[in-house]
C-alpha positions as CSV (number, residue, x, y, z in Angstrom):
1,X,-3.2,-5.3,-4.8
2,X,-0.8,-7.5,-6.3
3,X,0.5,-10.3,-5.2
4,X,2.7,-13.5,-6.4
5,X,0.6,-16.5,-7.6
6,X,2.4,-19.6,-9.3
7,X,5.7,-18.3,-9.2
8,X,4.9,-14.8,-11.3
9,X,3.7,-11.0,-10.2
10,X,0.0,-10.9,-10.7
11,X,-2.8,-8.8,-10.1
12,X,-6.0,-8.8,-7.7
13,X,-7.4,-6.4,-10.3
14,X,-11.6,-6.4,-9.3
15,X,-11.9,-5.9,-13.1
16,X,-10.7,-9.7,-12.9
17,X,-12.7,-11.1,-10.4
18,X,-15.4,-12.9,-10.8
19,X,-17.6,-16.2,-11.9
20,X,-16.5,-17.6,-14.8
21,X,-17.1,-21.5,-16.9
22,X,-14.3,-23.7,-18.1
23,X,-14.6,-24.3,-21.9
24,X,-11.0,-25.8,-22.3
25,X,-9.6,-28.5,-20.0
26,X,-7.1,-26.8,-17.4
27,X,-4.3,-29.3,-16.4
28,X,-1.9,-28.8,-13.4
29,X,1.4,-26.6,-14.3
30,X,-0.7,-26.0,-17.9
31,X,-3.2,-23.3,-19.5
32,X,-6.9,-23.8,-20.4
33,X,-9.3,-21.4,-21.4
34,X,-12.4,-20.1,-19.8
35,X,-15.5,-17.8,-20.9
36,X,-15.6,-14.8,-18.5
37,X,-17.5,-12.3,-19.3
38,X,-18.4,-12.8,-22.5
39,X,-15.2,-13.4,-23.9
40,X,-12.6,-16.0,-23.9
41,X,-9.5,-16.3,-21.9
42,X,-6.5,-18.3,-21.2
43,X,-6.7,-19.1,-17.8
44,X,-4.4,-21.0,-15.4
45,X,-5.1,-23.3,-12.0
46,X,-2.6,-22.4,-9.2
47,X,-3.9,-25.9,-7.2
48,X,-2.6,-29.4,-8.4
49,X,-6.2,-29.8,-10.1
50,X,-7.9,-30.6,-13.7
51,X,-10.4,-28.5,-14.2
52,X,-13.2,-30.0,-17.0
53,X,-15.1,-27.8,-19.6
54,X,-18.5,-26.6,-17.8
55,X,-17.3,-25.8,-14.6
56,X,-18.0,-22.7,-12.6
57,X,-14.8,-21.1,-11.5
58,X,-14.0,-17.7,-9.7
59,X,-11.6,-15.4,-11.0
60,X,-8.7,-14.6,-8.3
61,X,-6.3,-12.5,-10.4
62,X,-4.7,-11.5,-13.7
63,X,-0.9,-12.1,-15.3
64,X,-0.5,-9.0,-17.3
65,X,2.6,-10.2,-18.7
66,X,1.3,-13.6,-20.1
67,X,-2.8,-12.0,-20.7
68,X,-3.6,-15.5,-18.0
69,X,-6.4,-15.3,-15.7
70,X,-5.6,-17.1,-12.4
71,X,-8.5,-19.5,-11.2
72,X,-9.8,-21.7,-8.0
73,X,-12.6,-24.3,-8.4
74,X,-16.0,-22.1,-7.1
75,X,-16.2,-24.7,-4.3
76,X,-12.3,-23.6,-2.8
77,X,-13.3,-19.8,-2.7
78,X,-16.7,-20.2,-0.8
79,X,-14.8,-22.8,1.7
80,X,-12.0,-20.6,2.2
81,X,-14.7,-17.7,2.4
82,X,-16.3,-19.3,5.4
83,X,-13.5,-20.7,7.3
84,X,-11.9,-16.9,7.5
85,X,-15.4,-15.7,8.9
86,X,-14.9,-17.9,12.1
């Protein structure tokens, strides 16, 4: 499936969905980094949000064209997981 997230084509890929932990700071409108399965990745926040090292994220899609993975705060995708079961 793909899909338009922040402005740019990206990918709902399941190869780039998942759990993954902050280990660089991701600011609003910037890039941080996270550790996702095993390896490190530049990784954006499409939600007006900072996201702090050692924080458990999910993995909602992949920018092929910048090599960004597109992340919500774990929290946001179990809420929005429950509230579209009702």
């Amino acid at each position: 499936m793909v899909g338009v997230l922040g402005g740019k084509p990206w990918s709902r890929d399941r190869a780039f969905q998942g759990e993954a932990v902050v280990t660089k700071t991701i600011e609003p409108q910037r890039w941080g980094q996270v550790c996702f399965r095993g390896s490190w990745w530049r990784a954006r926040c499409e939600q007006n949000l900072t996201l702090k090292p050692n924080r458990w994220v999910n993995v909602v899609g992949f920018d092929a064209e910048t090599i960004t993975l597109w992340v919500q705060p774990e929290w946001e995708v179990r809420h929005n997981s429950v509230s579209n079961d009702l």
